[in-house]
N, C-alpha and C positions, 0 to 999 in steps of 0.2 A: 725452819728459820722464821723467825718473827721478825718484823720491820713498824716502827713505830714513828709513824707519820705526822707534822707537827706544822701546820701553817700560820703563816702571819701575814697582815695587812701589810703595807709600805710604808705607813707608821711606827711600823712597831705593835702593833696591836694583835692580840693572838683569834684568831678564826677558830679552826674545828681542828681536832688531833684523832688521830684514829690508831687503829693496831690491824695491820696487813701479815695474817701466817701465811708463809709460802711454803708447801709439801712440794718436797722435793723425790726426788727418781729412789725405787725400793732399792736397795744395798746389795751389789752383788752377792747370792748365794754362796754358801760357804759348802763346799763336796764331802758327804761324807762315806760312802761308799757304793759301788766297790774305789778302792784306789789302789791299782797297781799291783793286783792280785787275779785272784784264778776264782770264776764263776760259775755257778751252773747256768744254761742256756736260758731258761725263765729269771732274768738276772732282777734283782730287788737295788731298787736306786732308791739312797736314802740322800738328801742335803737338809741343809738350815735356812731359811729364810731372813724377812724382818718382819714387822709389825705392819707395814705397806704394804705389805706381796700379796697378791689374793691369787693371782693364777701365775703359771709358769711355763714356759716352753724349753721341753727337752729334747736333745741331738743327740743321735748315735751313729756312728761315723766308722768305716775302720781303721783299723790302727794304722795302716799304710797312707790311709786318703785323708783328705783335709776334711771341712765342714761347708764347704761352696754347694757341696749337692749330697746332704747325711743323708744313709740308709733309714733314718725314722728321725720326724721330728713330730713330740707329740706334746700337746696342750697336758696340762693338769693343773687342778684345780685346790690351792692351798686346802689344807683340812687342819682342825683344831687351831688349839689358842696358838696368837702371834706368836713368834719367835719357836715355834716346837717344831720338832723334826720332823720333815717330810719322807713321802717315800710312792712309787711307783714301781709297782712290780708289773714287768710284761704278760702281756694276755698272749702272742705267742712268742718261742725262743728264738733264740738267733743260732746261728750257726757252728756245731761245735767245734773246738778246736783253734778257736779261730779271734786273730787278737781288732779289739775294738778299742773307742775312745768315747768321753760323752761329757756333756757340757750345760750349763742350765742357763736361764737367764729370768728372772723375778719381774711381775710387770702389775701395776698400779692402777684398776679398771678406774676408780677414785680418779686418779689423775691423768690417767692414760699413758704416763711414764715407763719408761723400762729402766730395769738396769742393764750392764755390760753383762756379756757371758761371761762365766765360771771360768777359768784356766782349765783344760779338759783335764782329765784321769784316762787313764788306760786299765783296759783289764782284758785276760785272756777266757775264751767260753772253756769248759771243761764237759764232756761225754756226759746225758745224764744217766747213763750205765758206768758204774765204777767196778775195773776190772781187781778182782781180789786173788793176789797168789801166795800162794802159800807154798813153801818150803820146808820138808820135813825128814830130817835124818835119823836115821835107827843102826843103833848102834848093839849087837850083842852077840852072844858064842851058845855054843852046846847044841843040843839035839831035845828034843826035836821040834823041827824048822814052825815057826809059824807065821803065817802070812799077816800081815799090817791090815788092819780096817779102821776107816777113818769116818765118822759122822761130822759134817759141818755144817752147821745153822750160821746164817747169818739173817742178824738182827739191827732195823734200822734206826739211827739214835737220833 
């Protein structure tokens, strides 16, 4: 906001004019994942910021409980150009199986301002062991009988 300041005598006569910018609170972050999906337990939180934001505090809460007392709230530190997408990936995971929620809020060391928190997101942890089944029918007639062998590689993409 800019405010452009103009004084005058009681005459009528003009004194000094000035220009007063007022930096206002960073812009509540904008979530961008996970949102209302299925995660692995080292979960990668990505949001958007603004051009204000220099550091941030995150909450992760579970999905049943409010934010009066989150299971982690953690500082981070904006990285790169204004406005680029952020992100915090946990150093360690949370619990799997197991449904949470989480929330940011952008703060102004410049002005000391904050913004409001994010509207939370939900998301569910998922096993970091993915169980793989496979089902497999054989189907055939005659003589003579041979038995099925199966090689399975599994490769991670």
């Amino acid at each position: 906001n800019t405010v452009k300041v103009k004084v005058q005598d009681k005459d009528g006569g003009e004194g000094f004019s000035s220009t007063i910018v007022s930096v206002g609170a960073p812009v509540t972050p904008s979530l961008v994942s996970p949102l209302n999906d299925t995660t692995p337990v080292l979960t990668n939180f990505k949001w958007v910021g603004d051009a204000l934001s220099d550091t941030y505090t995150l909450e992760i809460a579970l999905g049943t409980g409010n934010f009066n007392h989150p299971l982690r709230t953690i500082p981070v530190t904006h990285q790169g150009a204004a406005n680029a997408e952020q992100s915090h990936k946990l150093a360690t995971g949370l619990d799997a199986g197991t449904s949470f929620k989480w929330r940011i809020k952008a703060k102004s060391t410049a002005t000391t301002l904050s913004s409001e928190f994010s509207q939370p997101a939900s998301f569910v942890t998922r096993d970091a062991h993915t169980t793989l089944v496979l089902q497999v029918t054989l189907q055939g007639t005659g003589t003579p009988s041979v038995a099925p062998k199966f090689n399975v590689k599994l490769f991670k993409s």
